[in-house]
Every structure is written in C-alpha cells, then in structure tokens.
N, C-alpha and C positions, 0 to 999 in steps of 0.2 A: 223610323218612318211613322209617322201620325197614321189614322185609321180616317177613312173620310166619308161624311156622311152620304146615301144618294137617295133620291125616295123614287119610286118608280110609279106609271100611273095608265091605265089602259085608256086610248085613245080612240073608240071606235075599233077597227078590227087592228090597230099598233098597241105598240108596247113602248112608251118613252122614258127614258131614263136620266133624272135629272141629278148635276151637280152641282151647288153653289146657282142655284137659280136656271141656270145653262144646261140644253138637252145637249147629252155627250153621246149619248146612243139612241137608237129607234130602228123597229123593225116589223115585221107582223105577229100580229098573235101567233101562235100555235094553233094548230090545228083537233091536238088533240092533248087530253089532262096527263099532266109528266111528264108531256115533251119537251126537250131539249131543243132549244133552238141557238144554234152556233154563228155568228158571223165570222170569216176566217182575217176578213181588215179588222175586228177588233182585236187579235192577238200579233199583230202584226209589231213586231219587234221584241216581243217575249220569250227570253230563248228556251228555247225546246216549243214553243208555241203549239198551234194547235196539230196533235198528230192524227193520224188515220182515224184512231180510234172515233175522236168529235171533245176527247177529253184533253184538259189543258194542264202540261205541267210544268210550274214554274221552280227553277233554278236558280237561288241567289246563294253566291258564294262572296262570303265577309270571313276578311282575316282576323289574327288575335290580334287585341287588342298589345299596344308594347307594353311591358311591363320592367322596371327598372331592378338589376340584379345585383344583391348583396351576398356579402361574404355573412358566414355565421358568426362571426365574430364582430361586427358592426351590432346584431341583435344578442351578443354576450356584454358586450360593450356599456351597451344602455341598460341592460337587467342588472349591474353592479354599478349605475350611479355613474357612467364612463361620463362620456362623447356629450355636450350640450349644442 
C-alpha cells in the first residue's frame, strides 16, 4: 500500500483536509491546544474502528506470502554440478 500525501489547512474556525486537490475531511477547530478531535463517519468501516476510548485501532491481517517447497536434495543436486 503507497503512503499518500494530504496537507491540511485552517479555514477560519475549520480544519480542512486536503487530498489529491479534493477536501476529504473538515471539521471545526478545537477548542483547546492538544485536543483530539474525532469524527466517528471518518472511521466508519475500519475494523475495530473507533472505540470508547476516542482512539483508533486498526487491524490488518495479510497472509504468507506462498512460497514453493523443495526437497534438500534438489539444492545438493545443484551444489555438485547436477540438475541444469
């Protein structure tokens, strides 16, 4: 998954969030310096999404990759000049 850019930008008493030119989010400022401000439709589909707490945790579970199984004697094979 690519990383993507967004630059944000205070609008009077909002907060917009822009992507690829496009505001994807906007809200109001906070109120006060550190605050956390949540909207719960932006986590809406991310699972474990937003819990009580106001903190967001995401859960991606990726399998292994396949990987093809040789015997050791296919790699004895080729360390004595075998198998081309």
């Amino acid at each position: 998954m690519r990383a993507k850019q967004v630059w944000v930008r205070e609008q009077g008493s909002q907060v917009e969030i822009f992507c690829g030119g496009e505001i994807i989010a906007r809200h109001l400022s906070s109120e006060q310096r550190h605050q956390v401000v949540t909207q719960r439709e932006h986590h809406a589909g991310i699972p474990l999404g937003c819990k009580p707490t106001g903190k967001t945790v995401i859960r991606i579970q990726q399998g292994a990759p396949v990987v093809e199984t040789r015997s050791l004697a296919a790699y004895e094979s080729l360390a004595v000049g075998g198998a081309q």
